[in-house]
N, CA, C and O atoms as a Tinker XYZ file with bonds, in Angstrom:
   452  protein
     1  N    102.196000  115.844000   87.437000    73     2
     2  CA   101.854000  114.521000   87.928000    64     1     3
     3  C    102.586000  114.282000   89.251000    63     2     4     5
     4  O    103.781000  114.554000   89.368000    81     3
     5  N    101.495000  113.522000   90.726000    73     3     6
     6  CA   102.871000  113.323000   91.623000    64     5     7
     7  C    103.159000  112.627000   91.448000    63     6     8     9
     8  O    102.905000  111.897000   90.490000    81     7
     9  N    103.893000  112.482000   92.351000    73     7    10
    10  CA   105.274000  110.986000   92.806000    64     9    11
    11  C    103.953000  109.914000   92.724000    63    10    12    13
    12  O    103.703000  109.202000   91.752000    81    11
    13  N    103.212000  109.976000   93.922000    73    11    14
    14  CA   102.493000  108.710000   93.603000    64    13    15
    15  C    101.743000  108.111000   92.386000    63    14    16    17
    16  O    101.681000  106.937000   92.018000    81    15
    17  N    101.021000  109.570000   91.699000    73    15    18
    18  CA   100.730000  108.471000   89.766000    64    17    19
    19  C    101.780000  108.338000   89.311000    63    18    20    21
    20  O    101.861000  107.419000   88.495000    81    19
    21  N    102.681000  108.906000   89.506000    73    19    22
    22  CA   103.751000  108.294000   88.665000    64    21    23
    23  C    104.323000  106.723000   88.917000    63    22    24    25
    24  O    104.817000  105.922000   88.123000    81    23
    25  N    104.101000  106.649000   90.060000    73    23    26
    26  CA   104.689000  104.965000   90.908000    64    25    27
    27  C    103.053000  104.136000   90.283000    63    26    28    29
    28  O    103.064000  102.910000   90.174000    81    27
    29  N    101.938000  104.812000   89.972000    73    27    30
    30  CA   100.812000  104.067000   90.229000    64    29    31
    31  C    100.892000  103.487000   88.413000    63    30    32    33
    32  O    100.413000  102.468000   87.916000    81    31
    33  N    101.573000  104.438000   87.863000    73    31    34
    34  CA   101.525000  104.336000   86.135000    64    33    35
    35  C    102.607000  103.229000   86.035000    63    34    36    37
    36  O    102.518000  102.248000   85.297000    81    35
    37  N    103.653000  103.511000   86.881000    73    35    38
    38  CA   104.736000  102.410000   86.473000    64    37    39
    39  C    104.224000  100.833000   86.948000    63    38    40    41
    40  O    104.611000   99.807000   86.388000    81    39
    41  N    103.393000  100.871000   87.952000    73    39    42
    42  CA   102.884000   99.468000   88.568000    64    41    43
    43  C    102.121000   99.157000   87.349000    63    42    44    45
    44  O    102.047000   98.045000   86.826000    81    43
    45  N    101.692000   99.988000   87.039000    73    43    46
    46  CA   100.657000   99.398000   85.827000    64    45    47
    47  C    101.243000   98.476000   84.773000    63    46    48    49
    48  O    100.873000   97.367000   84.385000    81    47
    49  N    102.028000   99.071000   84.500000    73    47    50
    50  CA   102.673000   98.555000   83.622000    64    49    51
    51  C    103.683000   97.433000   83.523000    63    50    52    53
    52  O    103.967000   96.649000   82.617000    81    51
    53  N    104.123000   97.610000   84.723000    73    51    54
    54  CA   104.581000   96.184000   85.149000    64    53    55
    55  C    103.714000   94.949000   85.264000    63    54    56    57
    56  O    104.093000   93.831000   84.915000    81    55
    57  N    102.271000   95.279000   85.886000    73    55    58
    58  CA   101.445000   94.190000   85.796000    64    57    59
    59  C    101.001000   93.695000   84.266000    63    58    60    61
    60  O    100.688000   92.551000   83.934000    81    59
    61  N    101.070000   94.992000   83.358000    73    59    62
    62  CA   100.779000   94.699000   82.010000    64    61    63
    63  C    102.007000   93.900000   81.181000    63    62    64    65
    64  O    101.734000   93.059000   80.324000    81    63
    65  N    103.300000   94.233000   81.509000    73    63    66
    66  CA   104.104000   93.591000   80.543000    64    65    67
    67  C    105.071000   92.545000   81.286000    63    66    68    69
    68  O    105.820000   91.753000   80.712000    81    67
    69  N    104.901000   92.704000   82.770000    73    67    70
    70  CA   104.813000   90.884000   83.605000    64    69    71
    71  C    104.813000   89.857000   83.681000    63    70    72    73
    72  O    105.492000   88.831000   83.702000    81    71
    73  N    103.329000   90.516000   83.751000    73    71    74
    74  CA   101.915000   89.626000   84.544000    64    73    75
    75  C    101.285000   89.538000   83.244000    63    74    76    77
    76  O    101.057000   88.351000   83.011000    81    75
    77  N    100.950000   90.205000   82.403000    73    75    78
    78  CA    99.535000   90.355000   81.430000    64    77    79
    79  C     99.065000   90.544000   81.904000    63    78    80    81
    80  O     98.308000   89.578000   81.998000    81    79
    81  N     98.657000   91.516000   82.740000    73    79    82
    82  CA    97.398000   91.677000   83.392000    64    81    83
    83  C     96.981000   93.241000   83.527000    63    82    84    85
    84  O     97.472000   94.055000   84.310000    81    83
    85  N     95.631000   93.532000   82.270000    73    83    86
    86  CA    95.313000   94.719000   82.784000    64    85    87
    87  C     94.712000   95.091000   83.927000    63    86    88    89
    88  O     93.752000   94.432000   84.325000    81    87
    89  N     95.296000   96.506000   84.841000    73    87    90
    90  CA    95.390000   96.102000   85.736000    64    89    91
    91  C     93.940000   97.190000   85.984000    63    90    92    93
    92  O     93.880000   98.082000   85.137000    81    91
    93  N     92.911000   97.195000   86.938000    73    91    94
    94  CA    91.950000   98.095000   87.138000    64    93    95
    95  C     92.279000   99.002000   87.675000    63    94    96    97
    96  O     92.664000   98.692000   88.803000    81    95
    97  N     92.382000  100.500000   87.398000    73    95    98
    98  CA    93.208000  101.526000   87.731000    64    97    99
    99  C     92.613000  101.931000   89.366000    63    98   100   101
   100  O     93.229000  101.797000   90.423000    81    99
   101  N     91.769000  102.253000   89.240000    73    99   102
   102  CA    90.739000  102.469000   90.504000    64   101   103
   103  C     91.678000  101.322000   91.303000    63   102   104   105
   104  O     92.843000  101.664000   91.508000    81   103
   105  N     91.346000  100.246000   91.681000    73   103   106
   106  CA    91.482000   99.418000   92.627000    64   105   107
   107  C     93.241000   99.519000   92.777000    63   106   108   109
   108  O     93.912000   99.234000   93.769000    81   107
   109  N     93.692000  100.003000   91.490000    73   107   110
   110  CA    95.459000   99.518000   92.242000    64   109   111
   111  C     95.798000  100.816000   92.804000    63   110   112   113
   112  O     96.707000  100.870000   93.632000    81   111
   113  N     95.216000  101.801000   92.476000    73   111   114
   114  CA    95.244000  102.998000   93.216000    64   113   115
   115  C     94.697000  103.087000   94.722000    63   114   116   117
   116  O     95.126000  103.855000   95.583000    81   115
   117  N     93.854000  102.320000   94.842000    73   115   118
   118  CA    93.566000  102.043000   96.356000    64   117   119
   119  C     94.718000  101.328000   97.130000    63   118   120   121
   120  O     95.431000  101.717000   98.056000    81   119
   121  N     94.670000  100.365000   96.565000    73   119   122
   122  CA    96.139000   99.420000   96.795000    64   121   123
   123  C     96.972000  100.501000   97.056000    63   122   124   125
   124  O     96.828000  101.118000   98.111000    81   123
   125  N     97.687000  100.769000   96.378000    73   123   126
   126  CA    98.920000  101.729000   96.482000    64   125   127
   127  C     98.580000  102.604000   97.274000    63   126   128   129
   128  O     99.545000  102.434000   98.020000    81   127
   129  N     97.821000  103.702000   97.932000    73   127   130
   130  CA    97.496000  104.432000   99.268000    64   129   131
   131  C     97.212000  103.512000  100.092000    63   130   132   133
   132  O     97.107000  103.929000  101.246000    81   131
   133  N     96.975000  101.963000   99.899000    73   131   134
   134  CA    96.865000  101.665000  100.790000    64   133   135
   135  C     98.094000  101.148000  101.387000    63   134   136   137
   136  O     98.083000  100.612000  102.494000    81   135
   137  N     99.342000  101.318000  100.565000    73   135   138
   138  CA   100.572000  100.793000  101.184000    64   137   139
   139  C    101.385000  101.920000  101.945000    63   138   140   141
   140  O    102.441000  101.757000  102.557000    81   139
   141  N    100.666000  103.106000  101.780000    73   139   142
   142  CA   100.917000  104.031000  102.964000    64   141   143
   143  C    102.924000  104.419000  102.551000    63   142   144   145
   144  O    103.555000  103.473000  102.078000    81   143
   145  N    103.350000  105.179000  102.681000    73   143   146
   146  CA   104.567000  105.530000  102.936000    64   145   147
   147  C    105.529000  104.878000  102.098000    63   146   148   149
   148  O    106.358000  105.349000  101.320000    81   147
   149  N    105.206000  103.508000  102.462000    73   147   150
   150  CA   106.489000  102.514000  101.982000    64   149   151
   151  C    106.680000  102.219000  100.646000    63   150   152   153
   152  O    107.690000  101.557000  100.410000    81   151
   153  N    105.812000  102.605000   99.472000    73   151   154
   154  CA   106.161000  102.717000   98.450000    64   153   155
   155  C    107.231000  103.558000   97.603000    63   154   156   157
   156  O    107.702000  103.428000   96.474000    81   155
   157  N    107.495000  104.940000   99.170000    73   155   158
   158  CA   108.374000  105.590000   98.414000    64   157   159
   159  C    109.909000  105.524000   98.914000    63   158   160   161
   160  O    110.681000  106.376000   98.474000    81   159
   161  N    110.356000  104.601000   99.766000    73   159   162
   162  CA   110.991000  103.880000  100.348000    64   161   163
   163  C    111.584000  102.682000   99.513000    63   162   164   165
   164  O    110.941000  101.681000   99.198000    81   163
   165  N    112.779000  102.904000   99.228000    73   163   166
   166  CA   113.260000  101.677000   98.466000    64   165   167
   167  C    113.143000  100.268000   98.457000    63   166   168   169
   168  O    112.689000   99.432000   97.676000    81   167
   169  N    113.836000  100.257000   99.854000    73   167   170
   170  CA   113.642000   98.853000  100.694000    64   169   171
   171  C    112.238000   98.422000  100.550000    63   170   172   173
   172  O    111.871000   97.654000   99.661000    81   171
   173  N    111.425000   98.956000  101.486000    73   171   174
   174  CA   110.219000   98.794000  101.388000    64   173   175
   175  C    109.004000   98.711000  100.660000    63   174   176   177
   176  O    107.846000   98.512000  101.027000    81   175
   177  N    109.625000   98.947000   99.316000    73   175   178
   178  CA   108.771000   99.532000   98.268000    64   177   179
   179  C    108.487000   97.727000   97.196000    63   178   180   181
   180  O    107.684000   97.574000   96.276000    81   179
   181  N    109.217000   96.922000   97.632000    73   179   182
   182  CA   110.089000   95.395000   97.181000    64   181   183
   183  C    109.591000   94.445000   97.938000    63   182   184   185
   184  O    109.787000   94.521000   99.151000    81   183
   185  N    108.877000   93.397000   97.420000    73   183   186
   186  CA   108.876000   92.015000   97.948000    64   185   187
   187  C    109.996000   91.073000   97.725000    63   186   188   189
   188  O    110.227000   90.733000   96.565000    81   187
   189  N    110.768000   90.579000   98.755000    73   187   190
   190  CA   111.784000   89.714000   98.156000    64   189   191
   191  C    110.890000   88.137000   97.912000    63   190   192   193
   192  O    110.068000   87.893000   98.795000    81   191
   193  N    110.991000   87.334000   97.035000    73   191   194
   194  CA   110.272000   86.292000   96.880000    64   193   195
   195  C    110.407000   85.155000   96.908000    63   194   196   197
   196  O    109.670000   84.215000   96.610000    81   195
   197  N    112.184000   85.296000   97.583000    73   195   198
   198  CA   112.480000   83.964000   98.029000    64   197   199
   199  C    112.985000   84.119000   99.714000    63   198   200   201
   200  O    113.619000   83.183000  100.202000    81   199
   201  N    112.666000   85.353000  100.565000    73   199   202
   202  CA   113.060000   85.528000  101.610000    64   201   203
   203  C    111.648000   85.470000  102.332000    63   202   204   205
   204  O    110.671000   86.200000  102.161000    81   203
   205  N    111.887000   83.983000  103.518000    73   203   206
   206  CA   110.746000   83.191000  103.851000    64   205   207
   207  C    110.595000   84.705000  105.092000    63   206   208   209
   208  O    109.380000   84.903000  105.074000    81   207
   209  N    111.024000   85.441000  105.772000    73   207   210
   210  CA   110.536000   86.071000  106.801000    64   209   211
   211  C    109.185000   87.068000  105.951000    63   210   212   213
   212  O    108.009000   87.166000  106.304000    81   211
   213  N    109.975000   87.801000  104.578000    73   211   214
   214  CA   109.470000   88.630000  104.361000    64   213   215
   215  C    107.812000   88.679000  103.486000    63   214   216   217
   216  O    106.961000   89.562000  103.379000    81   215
   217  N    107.949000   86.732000  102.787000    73   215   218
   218  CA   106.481000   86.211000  102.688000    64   217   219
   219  C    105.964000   85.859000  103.761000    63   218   220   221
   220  O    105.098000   85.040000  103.451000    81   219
   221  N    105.984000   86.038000  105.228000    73   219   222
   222  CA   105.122000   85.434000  106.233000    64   221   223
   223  C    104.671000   87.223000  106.396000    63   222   224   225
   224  O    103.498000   87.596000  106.388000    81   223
   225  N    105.138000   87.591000  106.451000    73   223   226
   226  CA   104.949000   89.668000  106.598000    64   225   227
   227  C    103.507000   89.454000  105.682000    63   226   228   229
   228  O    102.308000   89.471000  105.961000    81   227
   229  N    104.061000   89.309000  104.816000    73   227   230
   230  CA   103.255000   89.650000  103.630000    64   229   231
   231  C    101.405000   88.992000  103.411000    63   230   232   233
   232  O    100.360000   89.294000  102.834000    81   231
   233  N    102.152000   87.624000  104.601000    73   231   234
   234  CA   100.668000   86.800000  104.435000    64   233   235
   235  C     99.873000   87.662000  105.942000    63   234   236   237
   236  O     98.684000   87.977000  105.906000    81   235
   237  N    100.523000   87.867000  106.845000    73   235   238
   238  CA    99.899000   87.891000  108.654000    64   237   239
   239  C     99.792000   89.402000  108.368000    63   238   240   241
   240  O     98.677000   89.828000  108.669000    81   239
   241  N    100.539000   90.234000  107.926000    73   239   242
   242  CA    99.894000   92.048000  107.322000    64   241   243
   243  C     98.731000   92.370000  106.153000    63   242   244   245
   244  O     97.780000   93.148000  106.084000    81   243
   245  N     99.271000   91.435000  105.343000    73   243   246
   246  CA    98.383000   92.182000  104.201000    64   245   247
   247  C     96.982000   91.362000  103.939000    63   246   248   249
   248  O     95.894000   91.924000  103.815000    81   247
   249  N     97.231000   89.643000  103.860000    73   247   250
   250  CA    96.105000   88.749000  103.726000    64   249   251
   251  C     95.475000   88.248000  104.655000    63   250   252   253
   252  O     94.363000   87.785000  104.402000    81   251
   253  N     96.022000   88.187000  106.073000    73   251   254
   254  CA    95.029000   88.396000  106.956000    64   253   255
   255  C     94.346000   89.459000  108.253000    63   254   256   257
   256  O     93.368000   89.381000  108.996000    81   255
   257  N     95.515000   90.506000  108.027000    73   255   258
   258  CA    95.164000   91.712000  108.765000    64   257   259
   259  C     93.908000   92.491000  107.538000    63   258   260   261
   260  O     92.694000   92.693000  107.586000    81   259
   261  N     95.029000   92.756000  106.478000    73   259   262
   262  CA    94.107000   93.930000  105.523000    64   261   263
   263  C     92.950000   93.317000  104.934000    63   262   264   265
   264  O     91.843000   93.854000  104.976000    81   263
   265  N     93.222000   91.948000  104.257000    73   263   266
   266  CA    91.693000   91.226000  103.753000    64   265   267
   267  C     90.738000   90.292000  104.418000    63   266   268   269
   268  O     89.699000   89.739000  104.056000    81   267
   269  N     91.750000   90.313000  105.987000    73   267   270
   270  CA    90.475000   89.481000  106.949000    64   269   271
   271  C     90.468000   87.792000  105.947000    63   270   272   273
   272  O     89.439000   87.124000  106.055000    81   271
   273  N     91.323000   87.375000  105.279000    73   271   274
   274  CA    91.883000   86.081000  105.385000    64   273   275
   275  C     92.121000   85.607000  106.517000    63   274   276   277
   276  O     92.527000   86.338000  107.420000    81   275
   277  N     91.851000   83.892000  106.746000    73   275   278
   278  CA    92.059000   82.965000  107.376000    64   277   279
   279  C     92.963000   82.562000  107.053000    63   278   280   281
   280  O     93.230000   82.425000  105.859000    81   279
   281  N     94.052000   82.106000  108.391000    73   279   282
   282  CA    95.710000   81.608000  108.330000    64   281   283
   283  C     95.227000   80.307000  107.407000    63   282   284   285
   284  O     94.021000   80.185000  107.621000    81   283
   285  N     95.542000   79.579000  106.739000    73   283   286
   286  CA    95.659000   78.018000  106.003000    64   285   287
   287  C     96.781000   77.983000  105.004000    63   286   288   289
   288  O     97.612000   78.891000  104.995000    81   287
   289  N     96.842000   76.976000  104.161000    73   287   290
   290  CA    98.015000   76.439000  103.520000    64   289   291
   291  C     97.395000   77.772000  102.246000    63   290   292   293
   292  O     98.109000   78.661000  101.784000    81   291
   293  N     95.968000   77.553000  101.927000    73   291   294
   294  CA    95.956000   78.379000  100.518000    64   293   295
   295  C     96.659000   79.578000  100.278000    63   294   296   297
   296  O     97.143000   80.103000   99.275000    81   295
   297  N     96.550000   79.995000  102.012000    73   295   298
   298  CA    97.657000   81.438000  101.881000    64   297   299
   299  C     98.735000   82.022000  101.312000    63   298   300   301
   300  O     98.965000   83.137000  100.842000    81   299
   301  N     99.714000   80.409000  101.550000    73   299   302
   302  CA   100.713000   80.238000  101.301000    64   301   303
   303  C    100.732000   79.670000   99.765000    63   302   304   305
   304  O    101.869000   79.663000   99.294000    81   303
   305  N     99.803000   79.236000   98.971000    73   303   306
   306  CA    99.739000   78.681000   98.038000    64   305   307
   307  C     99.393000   79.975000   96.950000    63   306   308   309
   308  O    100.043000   80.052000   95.908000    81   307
   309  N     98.691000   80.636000   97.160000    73   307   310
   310  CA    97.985000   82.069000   96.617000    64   309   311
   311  C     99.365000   83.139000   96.617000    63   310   312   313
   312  O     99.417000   83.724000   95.535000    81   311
   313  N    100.319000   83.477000   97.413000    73   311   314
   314  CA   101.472000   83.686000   97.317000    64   313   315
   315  C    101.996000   83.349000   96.884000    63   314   316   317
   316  O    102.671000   84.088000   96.167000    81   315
   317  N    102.227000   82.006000   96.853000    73   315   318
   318  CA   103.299000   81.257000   95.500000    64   317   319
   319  C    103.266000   81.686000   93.734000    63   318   320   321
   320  O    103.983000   82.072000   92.811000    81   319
   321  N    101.674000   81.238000   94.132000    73   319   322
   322  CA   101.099000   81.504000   92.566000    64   321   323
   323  C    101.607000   83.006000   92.334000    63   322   324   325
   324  O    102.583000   83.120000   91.593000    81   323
   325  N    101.087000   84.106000   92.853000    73   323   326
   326  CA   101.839000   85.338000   92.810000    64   325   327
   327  C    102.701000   85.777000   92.454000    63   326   328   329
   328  O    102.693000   86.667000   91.604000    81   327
   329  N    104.093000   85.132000   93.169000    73   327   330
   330  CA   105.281000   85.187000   92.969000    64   329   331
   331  C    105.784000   84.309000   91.619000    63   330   332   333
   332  O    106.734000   84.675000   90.927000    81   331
   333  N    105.270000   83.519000   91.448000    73   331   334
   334  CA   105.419000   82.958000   90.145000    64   333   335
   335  C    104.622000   83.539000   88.623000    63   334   336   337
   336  O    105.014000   83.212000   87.503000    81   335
   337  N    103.718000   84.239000   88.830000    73   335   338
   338  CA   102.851000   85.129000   87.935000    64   337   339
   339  C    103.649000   86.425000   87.683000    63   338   340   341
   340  O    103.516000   86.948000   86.577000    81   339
   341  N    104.307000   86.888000   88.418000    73   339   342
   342  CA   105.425000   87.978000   88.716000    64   341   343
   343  C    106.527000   87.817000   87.842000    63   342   344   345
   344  O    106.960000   88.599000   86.996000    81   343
   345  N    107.015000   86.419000   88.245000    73   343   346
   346  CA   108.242000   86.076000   88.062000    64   345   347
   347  C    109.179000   85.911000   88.644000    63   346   348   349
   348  O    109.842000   86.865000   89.050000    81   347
   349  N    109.517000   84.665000   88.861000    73   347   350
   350  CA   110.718000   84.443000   90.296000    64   349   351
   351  C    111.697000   85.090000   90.125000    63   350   352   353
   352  O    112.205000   85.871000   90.930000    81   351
   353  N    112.117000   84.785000   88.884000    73   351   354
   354  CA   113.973000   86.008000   88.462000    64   353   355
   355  C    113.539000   86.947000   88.403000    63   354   356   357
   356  O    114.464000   87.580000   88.911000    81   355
   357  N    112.622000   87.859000   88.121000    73   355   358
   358  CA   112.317000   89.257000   88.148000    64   357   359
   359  C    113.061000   90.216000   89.337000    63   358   360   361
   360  O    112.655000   89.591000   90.317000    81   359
   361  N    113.434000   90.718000   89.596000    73   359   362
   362  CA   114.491000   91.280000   90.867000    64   361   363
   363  C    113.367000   91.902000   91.585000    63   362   364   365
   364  O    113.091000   91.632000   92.754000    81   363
   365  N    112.601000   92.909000   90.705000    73   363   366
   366  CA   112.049000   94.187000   91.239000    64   365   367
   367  C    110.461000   93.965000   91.470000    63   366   368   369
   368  O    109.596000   94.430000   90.728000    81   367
   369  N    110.207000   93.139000   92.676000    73   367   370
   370  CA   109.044000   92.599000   93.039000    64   369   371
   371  C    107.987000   93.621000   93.600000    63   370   372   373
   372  O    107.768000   93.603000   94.812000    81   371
   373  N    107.221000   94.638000   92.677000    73   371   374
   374  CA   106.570000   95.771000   93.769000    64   373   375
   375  C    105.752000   95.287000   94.891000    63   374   376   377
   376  O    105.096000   94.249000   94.795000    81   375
   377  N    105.772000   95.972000   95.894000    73   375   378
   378  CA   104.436000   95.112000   97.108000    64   377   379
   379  C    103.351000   95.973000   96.637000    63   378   380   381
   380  O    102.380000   95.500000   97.228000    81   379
   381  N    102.797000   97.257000   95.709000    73   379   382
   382  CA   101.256000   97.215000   95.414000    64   381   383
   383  C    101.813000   96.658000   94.292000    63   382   384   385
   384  O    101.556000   97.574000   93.511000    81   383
   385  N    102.403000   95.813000   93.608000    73   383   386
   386  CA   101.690000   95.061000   92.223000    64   385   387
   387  C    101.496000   93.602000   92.801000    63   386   388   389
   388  O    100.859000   92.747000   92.184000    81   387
   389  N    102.170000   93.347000   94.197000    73   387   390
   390  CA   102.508000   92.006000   94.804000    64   389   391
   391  C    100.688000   91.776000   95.320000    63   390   392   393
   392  O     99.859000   90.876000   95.187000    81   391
   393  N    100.709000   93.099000   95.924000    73   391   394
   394  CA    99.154000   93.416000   96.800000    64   393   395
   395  C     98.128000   92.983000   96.071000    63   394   396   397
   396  O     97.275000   92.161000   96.407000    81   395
   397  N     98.261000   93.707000   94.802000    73   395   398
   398  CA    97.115000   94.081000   93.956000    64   397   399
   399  C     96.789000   92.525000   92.942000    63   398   400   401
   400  O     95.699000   92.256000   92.437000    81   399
   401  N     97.769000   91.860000   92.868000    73   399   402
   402  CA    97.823000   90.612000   92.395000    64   401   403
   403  C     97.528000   89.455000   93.471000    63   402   404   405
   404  O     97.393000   88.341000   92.965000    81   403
   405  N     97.434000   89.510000   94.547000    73   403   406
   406  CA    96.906000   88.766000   95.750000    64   405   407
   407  C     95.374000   89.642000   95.803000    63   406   408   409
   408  O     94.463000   89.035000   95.239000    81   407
   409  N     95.113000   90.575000   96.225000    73   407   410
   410  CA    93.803000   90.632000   96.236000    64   409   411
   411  C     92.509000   90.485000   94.960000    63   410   412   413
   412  O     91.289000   90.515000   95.121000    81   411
   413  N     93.281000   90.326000   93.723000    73   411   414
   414  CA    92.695000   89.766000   92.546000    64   413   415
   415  C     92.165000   88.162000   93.249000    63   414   416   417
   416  O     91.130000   87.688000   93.718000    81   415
   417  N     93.822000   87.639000   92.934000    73   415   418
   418  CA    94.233000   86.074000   93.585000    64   417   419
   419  C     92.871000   85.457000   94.456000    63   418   420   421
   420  O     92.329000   84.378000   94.218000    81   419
   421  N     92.525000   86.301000   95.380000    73   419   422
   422  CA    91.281000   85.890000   96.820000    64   421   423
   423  C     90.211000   86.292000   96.127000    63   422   424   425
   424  O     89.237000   85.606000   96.439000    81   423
   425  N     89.952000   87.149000   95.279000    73   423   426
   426  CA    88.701000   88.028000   94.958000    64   425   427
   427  C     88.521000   88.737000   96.547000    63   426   428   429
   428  O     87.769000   88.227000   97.377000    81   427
   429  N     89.091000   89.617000   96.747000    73   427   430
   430  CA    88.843000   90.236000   97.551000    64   429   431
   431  C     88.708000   91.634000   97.727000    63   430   432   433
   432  O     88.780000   92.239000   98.797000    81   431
   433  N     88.497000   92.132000   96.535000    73   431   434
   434  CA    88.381000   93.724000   95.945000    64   433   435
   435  C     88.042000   94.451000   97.059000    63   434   436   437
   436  O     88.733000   95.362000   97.514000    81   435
   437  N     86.611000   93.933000   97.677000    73   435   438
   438  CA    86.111000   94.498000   98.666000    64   437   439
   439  C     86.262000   95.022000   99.685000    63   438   440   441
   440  O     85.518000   95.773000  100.316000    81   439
   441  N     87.625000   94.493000   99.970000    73   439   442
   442  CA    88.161000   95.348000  101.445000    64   441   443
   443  C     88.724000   96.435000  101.184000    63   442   444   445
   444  O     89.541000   97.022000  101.894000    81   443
   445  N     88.084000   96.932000   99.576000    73   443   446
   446  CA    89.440000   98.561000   99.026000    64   445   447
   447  C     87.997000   99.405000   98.745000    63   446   448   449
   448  O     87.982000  100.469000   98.126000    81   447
   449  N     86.965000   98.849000   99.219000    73   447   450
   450  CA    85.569000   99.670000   98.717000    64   449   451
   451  C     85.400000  100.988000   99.903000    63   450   452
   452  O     84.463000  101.781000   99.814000    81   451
């Protein structure tokens, strides 16, 4: 198995015993190549969810560069929800379970087709 199913099995499961949320394997696997590199990167591999620089990253890279979202408040509101579906005390915030739970969030599957 590589490194990456192995990171793609553990996201899973985090969204499953989380979130509740089974997660569609196909699509979080897109997700996750689609986070390119930085998943295997510690730092980078982490959403912090109370560090305001690193949710504006998260909205101007991923929700309106990668899903062609429009800047508005829902942005910021659809993130919240996120981070709270996650779990605020949770330490270990993945950015593809962060991803993959925002592009549910929009219904925006489509930009992983």
């Amino acid at each position: 198995m590589s490194k990456r199913d192995e990171l793609i099995t553990k996201y899973a499961a985090d969204l499953k015993d989380k979130c509740g949320v089974n997660a569609d394997m196909d699509l979080l696997t897109k997700v996750v190549v689609g986070c390119g590199p930085s998943i295997y990167n510690a730092d980078a591999a982490t959403v912090s969810g109370s560090d305001e620089s690193e949710l504006a990253t998260v909205k101007n890279n991923f929700l309106i560069k990668k899903l062609g979202l429009k800047d508005s408040p829902d942005l910021d509101k659809g993130i919240d929800a996120v981070i709270e579906k996650y779990g605020r005390s949770n330490r270990n915030k993945y950015r593809a379970v962060v991803y993959y739970l925002l592009t549910k969030h929009f219904k925006k599957e489509g930009a992983y087709k």
